[in-house]
N, C-alpha and C positions, 0 to 999 in steps of 0.2 A: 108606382110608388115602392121604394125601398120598405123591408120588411123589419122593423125595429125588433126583432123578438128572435131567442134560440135558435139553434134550430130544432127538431123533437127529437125527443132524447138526449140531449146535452141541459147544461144547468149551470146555472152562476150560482156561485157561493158568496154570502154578505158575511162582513167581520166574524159574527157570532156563530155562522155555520161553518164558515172556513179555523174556525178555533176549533171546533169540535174534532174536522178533517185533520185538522196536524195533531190535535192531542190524540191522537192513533196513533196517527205516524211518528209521532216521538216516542211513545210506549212503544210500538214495533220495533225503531230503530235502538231501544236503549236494551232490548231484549237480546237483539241482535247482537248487541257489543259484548254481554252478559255470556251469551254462547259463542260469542269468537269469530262471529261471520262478519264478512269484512264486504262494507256497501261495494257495486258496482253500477255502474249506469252505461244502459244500450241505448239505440237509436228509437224513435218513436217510428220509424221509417224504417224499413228492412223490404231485401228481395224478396217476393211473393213466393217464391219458392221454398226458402227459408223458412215460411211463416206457415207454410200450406203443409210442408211434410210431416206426417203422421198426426197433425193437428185434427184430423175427425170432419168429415163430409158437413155436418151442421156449421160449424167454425168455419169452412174452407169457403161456404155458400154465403156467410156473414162477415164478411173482411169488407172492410175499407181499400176497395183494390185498385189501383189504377197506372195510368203509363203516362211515366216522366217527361220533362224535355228531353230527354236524351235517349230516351224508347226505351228503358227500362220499365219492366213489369215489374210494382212495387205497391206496398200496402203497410198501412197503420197497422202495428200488432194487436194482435187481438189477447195475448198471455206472454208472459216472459221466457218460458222455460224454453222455447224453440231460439229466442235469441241467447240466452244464456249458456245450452248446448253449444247453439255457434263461438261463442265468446273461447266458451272451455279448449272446443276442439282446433280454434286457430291460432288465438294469443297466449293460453294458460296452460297450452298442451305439458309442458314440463316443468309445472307449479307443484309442489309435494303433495303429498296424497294424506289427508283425507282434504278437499277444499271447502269452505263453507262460506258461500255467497250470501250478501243479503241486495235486495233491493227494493226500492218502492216509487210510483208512477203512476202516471196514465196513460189506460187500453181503447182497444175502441172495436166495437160491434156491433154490425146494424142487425140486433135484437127488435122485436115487438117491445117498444116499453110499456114497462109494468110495477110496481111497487118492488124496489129491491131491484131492479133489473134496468139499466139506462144504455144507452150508444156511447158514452166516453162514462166509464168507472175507472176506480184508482185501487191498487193493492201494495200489500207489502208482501214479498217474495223470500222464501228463504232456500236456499238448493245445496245440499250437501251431496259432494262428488267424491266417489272413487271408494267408498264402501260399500261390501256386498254385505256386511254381518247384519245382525237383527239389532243390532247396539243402534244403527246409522237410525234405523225406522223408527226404535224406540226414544230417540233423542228427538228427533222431526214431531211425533206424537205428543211426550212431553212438552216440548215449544209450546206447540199450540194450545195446551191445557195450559201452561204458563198465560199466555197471550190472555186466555178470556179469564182468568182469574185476576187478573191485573188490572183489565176494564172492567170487571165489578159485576160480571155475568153471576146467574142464579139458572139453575134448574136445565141448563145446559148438558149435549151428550153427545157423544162422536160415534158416528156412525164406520163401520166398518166391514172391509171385504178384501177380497186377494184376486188378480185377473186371472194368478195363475191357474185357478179353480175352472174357470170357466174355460178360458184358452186349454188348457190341461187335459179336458172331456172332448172338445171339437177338433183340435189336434189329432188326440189318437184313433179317431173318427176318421180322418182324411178330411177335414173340411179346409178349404182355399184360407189363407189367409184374409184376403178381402171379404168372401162371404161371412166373417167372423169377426170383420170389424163390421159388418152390416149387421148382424146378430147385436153385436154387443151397444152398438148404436139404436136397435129398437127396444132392448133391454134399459137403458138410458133411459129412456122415454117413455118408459112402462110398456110398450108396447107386445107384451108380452105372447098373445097369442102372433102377432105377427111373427114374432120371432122364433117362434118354437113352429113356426111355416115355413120360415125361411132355411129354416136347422134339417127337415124333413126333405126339402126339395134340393138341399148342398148333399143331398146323398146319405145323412147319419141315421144310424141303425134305430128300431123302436127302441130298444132299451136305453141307448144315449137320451132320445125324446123324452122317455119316464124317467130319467137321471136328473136331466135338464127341469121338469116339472116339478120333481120333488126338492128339489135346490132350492129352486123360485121359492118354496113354501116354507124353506128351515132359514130362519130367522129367531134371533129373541135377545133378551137383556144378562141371560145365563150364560154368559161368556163359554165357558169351559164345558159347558153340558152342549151347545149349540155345535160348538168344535167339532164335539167328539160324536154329534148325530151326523155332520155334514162328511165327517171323515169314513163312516158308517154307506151314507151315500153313493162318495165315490170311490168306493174302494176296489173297483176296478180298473181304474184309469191311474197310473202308477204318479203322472205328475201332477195331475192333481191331489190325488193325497201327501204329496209333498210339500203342495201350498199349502194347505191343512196344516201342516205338521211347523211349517214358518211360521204362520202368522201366527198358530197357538206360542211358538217362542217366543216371537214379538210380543203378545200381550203378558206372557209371565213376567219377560225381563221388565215391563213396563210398571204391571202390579208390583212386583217385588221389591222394584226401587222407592216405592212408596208413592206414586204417581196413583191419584184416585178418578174417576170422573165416571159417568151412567155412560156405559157403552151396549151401542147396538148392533152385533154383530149378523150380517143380510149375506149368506154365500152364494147368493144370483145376484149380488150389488156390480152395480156394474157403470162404469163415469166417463162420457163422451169422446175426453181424448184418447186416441190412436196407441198413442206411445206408450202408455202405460203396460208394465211386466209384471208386478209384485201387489203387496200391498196397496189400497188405493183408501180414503178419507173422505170424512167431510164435518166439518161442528156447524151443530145446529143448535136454536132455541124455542121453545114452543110458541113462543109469539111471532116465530116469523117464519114464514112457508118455505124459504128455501135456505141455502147452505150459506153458513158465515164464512169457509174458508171451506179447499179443499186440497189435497193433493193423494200423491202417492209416489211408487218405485218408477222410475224409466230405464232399466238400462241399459237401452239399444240404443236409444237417441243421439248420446254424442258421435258413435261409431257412423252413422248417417252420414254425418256431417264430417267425416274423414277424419276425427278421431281415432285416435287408438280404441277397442271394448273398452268402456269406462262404467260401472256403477255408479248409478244419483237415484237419489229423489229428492222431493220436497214438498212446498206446502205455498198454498197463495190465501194468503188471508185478505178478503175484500173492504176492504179501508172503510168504504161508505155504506155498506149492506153494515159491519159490526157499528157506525152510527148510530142509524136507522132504528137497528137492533137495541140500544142502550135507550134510545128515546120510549120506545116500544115497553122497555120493561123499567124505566123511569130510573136509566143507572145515571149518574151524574157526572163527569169527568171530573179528577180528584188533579185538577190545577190549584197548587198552590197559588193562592194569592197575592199578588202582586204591586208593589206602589205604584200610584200614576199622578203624576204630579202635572200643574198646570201653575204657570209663574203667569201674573197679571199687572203690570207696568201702568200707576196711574197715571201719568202721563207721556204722551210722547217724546219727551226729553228723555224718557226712561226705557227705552225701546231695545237701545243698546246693550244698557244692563243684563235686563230680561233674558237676552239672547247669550251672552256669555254667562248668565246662571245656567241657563238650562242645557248650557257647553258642556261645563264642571259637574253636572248632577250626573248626563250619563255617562262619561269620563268613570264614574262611581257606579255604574252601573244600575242608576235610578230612571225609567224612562219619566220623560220632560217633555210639555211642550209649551209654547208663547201662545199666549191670546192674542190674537191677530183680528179682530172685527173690528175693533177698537168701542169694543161695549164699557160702559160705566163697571166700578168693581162689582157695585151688585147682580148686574144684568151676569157678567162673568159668573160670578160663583154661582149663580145658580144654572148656568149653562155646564160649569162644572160637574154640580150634582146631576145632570143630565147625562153627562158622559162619563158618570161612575168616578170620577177623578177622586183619587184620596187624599192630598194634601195640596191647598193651593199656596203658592208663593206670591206676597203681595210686595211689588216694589214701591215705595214709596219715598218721595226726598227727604221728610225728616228722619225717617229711618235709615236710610242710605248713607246719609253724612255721619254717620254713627259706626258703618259697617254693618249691618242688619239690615232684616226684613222680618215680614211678620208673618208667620209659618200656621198656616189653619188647618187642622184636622177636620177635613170634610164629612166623615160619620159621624164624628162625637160630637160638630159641632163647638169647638174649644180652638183658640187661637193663642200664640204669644209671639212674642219679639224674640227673636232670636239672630248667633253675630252667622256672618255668611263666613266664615271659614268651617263653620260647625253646624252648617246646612244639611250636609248628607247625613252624619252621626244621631242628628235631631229627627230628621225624618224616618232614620231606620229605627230611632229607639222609642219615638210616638207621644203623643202630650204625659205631661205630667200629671 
């Protein structure tokens, strides 16, 4: 027996939930326009290779991976910014500097699902290329404070860190690069005594170990007093207190410009993928356990990919988690309301009519459509008010031979006769 049903972790979306999904996505995309980032669209299909570098051993173990007709080894993307790198470093390579990509899609990860967490999620991506200043980061931060003020968030706060902090201590350690994406991967994961085992047996000295512990524990909402214990910290390790010294830049130029929001800054914060260099992100809401959006700095990534050294970063904001997230805290989507008209033909001689009204209404840009059951008028309008309809078009032959039809306001309840060249103007301007 064929299985009628998903599969787990994937989900259909009905009318009303897929409204909710684009009223994101058109808030992302009109943000996007606002900042200058100009949409792009990659493959939902890319070389596994592609997808797998520097993307993070958890990611790499979670792909959608498999071998083509043609024995290529290839996989559903799991995040944009690996194919985005590719885009940069083959076709964009000689596009002026600074670039600001936008895009938005679906990903796909064979995760555990869990509330907030599915095997195909959608996001809106924003990537800004080829600046190294703290202006690039503080404008990526901004966005995203944009973005949730826009959907109507409350009580919301962006968590913050820098890899160079952590990379910065293990480095001047001697620790392998890989042993440090293995550190930084169980740090991810809270894993924290593991990881500070794993830092011990890569060869790092006791006091990197008590470096590394007291990091984990300096956190707080005191911006500028947290900075200045964490730079206290490391003030042995020359590049990480460099990091220190950025990301305090980043968050002045950020306060300064008038940009508010509860920030939490974690200097043992530390986010799954591989690639990240610089600052690193993530917006949160108390009602909901994991992250609305996240990103940070990459700037090895496009070089990877035989780029020129290129600076980026950016930010992936989870389309269906800030849903979720709105439902959660009872935010409403601020969709202008819209006419929806439904023309009702009493008889079938009038079938014809019906259909080139409701030509001319969206010509006018008024969505229209025909009663096609062939229900009685009443049976009609009140299938109407079932489908929210706000103005029905009644076609009738006495009124027909007139040039009219009788135009009913579906909320108020109130109809009149009105001539059909004056159809649109009447329905935009609403009963008398």
């Amino acid at each position: 027996m064929p299985q009628f049903r998903t599969l787990r972790g994937m989900r259909d979306f009905l009318p009303k939930d897929a409204k909710k999904m684009r009223y994101v996505e058109v808030v992302a995309r009109d943000l996007a326009r606002l900042y200058g980032y100009g949409e792009i669209i990659t493959p939902v299909v890319e070389h596994y290779d592609i997808l797998a570098a520097k993307s993070g051993e958890e990611i790499r173990e979670r792909m959608y991976a498999f071998t083509d007709m043609g024995g290529r080894r290839v996989a559903l993307r799991p995040e944009f910014t690996a194919s985005i790198a590719r885009l940069v470093a083959t076709k964009m390579r000689h596009e002026p500097k600074p670039m600001k990509l936008f895009c938005a899609g679906s990903l796909y990860r064979y995760d555990e699902p869990q509330h907030g967490r599915f095997r195909e999620f959608w996001q809106a991506n924003y990537e800004l290329i080829g600046s190294s200043k703290p202006e690039a980061d503080a404008e990526i931060l901004t966005l995203t404070y944009d973005l949730i003020e826009r959907l109507g968030f409350r009580n919301y706060w962006v968590k913050i860190g820098h890899v160079g902090i952590l990379r910065g201590i293990l480095a001047q350690e001697g620790i392998a690069e890989e042993q440090q994406n293995t550190i930084m991967q169980l740090l991810d994961k809270k894993r924290l005594d593991e990881a500070l085992t794993v830092t011990r047996e890569s060869g790092a000295s006791q006091s990197c170990v008590a470096t590394l512990k007291k990091l984990l524990e300096t956190r707080g909402k005191d911006v500028f007093q947290v900075l200045k214990e964490t730079k206290r910290v490391v003030e042995d390790y020359e590049s990480a207190v460099a990091a220190v010294e950025n990301l305090r830049e980043i968050l002045e130029l950020t306060r300064e410009s008038g940009v508010k929001f509860e920030t939490l800054i974690e200097a043992g914060f530390a986010r799954g993928l591989e690639y990240y260099t610089g600052m690193i992100f993530e917006s949160c809401v108390p009602e909901f356990e994991i992250a609305l959006a996240g990103g940070g700095r990459y700037d090895k990534l496009i070089e990877l990919f035989g780029g020129e050294p290129t600076p980026a970063l950016g930010v992936a904001q989870g389309i269906d988690r800030l849903v979720l997230a709105m439902k959660k805290q009872k935010v409403s989507p601020k969709v202008p309301e819209e006419n929806k008209v439904m023309i009702i033909p009493v008889g079938e001689e009038l079938k014809t009519k019906a259909f080139e009204l409701s030509l001319k209404l969206r010509n006018t840009k008024i969505p229209a459509e025909v009663e096609m059951m062939g229900r009685t008028v009443s049976k009609a309008l009140s299938d109407a008010d079932r489908r929210r309809v706000t103005h029905a078009v009644i076609v009738g032959p006495e009124e027909l031979r007139e040039e009219r039809v009788v135009l009913r306001d579906m909320k108020k309840r109130k109809q009149r006769v009105v001539e059909i060249q004056n159809l649109s103007k009447e329905i935009l301007r609403g009963p008398n």
